[in-house]
Backbone as numpy.savetxt, mean C-alpha at the origin, in Angstrom:
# Nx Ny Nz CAx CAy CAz Cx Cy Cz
-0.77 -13.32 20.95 -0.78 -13.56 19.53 -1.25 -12.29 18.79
-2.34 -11.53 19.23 -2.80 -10.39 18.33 -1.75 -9.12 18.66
-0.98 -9.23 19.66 -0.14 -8.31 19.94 1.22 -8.19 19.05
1.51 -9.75 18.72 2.42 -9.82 17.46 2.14 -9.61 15.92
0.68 -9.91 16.19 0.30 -9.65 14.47 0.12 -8.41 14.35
-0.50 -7.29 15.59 -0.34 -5.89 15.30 0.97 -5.34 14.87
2.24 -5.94 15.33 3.16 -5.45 15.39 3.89 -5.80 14.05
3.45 -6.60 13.66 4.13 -7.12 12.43 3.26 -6.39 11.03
1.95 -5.87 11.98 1.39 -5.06 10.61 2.12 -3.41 11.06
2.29 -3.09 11.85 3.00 -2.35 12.10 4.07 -1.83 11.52
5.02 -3.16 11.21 6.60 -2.66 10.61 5.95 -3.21 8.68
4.91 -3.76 8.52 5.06 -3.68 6.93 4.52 -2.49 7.08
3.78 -1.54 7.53 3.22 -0.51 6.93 4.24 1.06 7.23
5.38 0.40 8.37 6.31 1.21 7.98 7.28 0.83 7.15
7.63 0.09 6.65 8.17 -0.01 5.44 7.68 0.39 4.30
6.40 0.20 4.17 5.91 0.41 2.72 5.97 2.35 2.73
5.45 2.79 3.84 5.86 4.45 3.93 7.33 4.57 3.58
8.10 4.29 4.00 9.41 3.91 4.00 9.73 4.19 2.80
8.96 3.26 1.55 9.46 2.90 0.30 8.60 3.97 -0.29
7.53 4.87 0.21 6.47 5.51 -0.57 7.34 6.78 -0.56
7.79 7.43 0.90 8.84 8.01 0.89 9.73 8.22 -0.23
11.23 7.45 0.03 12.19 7.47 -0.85 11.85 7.44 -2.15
10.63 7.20 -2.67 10.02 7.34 -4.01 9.33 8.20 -4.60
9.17 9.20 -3.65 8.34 10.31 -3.68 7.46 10.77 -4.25
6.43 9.36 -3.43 5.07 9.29 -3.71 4.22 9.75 -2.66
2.99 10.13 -3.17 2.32 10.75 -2.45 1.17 10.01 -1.57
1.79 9.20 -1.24 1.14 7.74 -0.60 1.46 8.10 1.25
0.85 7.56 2.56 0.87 6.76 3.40 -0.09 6.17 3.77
0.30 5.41 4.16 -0.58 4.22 4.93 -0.53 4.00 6.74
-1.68 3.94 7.02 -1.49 3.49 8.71 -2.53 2.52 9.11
-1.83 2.26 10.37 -2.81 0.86 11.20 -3.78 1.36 11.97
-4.45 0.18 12.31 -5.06 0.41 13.54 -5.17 -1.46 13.98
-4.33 -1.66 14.70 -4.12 -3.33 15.12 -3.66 -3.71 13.78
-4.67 -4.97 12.64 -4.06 -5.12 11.70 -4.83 -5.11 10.78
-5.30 -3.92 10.87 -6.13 -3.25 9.46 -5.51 -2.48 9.37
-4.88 -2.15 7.98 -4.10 -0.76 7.28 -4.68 -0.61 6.04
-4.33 0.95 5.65 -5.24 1.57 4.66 -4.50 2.88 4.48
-4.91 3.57 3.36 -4.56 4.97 3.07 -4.70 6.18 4.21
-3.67 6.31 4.53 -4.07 7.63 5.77 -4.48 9.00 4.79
-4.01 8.93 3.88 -4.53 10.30 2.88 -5.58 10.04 1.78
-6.73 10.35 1.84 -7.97 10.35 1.03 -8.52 11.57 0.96
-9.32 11.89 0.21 -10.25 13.10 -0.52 -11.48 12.50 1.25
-11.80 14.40 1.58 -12.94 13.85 2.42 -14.26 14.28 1.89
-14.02 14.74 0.73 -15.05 15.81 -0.30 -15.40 14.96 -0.95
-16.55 14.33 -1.73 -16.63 13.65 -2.72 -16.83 13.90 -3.83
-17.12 15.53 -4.28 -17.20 16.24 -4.57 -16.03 17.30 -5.63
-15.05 17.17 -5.25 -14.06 17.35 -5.49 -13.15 16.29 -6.30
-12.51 16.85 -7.35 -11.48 15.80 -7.92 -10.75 14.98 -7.08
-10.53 13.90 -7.49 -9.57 12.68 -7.13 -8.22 13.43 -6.51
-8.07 13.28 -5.66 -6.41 13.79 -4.74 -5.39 12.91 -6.19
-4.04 13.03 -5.82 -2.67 12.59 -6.70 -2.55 11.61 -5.80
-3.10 11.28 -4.30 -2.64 10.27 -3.55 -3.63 8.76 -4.01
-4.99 9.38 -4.41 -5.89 8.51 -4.38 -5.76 8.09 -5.57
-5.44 8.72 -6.95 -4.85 8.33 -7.62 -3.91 7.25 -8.29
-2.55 7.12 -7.48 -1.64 6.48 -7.62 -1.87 5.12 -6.35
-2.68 5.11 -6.01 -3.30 4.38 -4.62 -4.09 3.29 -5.81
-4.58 4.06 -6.51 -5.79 3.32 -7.30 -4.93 2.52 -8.38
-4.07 3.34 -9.19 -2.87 2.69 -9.77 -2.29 1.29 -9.53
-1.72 1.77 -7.77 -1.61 0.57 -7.38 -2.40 -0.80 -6.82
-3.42 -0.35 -6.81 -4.81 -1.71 -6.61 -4.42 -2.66 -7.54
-4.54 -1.61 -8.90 -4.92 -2.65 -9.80 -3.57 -3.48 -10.25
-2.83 -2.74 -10.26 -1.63 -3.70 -10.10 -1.28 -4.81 -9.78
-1.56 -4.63 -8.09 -1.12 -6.00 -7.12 -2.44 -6.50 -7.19
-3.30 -5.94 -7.89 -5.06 -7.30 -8.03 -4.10 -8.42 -9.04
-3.10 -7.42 -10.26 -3.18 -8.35 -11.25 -1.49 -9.46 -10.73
-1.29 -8.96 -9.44 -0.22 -10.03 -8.79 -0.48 -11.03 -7.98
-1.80 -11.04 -8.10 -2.06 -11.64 -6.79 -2.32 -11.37 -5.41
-2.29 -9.91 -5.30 -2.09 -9.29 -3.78 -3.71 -8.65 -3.87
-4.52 -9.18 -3.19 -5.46 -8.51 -2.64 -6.16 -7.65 -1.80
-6.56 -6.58 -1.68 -6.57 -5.42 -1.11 -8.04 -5.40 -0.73
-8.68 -4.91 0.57 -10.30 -4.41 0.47 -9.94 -3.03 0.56
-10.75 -2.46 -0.28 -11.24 -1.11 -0.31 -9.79 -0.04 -0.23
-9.34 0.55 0.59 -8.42 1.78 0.42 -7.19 1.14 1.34
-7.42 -0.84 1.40 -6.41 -1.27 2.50 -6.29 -2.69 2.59
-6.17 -3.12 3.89 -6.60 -4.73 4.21 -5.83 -5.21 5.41
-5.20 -5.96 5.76 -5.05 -6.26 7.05 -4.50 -7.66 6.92
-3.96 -7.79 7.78 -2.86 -9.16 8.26 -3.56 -10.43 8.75
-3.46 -11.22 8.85 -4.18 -12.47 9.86 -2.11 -13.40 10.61
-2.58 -14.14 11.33 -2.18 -14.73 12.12 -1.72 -15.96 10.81
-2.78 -16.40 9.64 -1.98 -17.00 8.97 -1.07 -16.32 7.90
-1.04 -15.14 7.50 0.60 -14.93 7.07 1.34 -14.87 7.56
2.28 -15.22 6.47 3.77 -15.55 7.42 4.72 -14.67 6.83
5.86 -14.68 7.40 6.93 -13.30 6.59 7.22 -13.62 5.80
7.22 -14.64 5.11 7.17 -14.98 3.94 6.21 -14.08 2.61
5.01 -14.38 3.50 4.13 -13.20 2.63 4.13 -11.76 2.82
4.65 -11.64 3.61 4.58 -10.17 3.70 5.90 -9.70 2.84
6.53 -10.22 3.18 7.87 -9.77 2.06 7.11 -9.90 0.67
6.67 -10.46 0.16 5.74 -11.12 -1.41 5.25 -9.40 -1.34
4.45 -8.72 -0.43 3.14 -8.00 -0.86 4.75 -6.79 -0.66
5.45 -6.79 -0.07 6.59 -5.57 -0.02 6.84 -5.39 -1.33
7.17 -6.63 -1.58 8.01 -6.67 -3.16 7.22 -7.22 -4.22
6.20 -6.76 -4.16 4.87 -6.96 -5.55 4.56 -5.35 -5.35
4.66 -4.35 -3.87 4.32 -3.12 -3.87 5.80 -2.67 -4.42
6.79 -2.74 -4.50 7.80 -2.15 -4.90 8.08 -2.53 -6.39
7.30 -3.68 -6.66 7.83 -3.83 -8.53 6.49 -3.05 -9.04
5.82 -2.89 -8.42 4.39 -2.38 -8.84 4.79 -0.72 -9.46
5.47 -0.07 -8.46 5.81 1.11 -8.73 6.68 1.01 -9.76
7.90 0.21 -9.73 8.61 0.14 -10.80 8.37 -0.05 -12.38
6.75 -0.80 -12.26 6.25 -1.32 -13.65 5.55 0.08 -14.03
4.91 0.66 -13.34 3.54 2.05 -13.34 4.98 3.23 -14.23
5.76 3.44 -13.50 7.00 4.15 -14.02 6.95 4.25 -15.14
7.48 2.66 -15.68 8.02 2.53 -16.67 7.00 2.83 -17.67
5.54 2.10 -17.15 4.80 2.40 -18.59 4.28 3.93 -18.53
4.80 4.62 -17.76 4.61 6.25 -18.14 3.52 6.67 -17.31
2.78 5.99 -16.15 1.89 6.11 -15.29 1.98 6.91 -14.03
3.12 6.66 -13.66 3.86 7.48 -12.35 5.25 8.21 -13.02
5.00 9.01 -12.39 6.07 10.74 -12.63 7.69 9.76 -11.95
8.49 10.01 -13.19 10.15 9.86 -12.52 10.66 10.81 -11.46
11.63 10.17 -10.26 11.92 11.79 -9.30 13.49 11.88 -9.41
């Protein structure tokens, strides 16, 4: 069972690269089993906000206000979602970008 839920956090978090990609954003994300999170962060704290952490933060608040809940720079799968939901958080992360766009938040490519 945890070998399928890794795997299934697996292919949403290559998809969502996938989609961060072709959008050319300055976003990825990676696993570890089925916790995923920003693979690109500031390690300085010291230093201004990265463009990744940025548009990362953009998108929090977004999918907070869809319903999609996030801890900290990520979050992780359980055994009770179903692909059902994971498609939901694909396509609440893909209208998310589309809404940030439009209201002049994220750069057109």
């Amino acid at each position: 069972m945890q070998e399928q839920l890794n795997r299934r956090t697996s292919q949403l978090v290559e998809k969502l690269n996938s989609f961060f990609e072709q959008e050319q954003l300055p976003l990825r994300l990676s696993n570890f089993g089925s916790i995923f999170g920003t693979a690109s962060a500031n390690d300085n704290d010291t230093e201004a906000p990265s463009e990744a952490s940025l548009v990362f933060d953009l998108l929090y608040y977004h999918l907070l206000n869809q319903g999609i809940m996030l801890r900290g720079s990520g979050g992780f799968l359980s055994t009770a979602h179903t692909n059902e939901d994971i498609e939901r958080i694909i396509l609440a992360v893909q209208d998310s970008v589309t809404e940030l766009r439009i209201a002049g938040f994220l750069p057109r490519y």
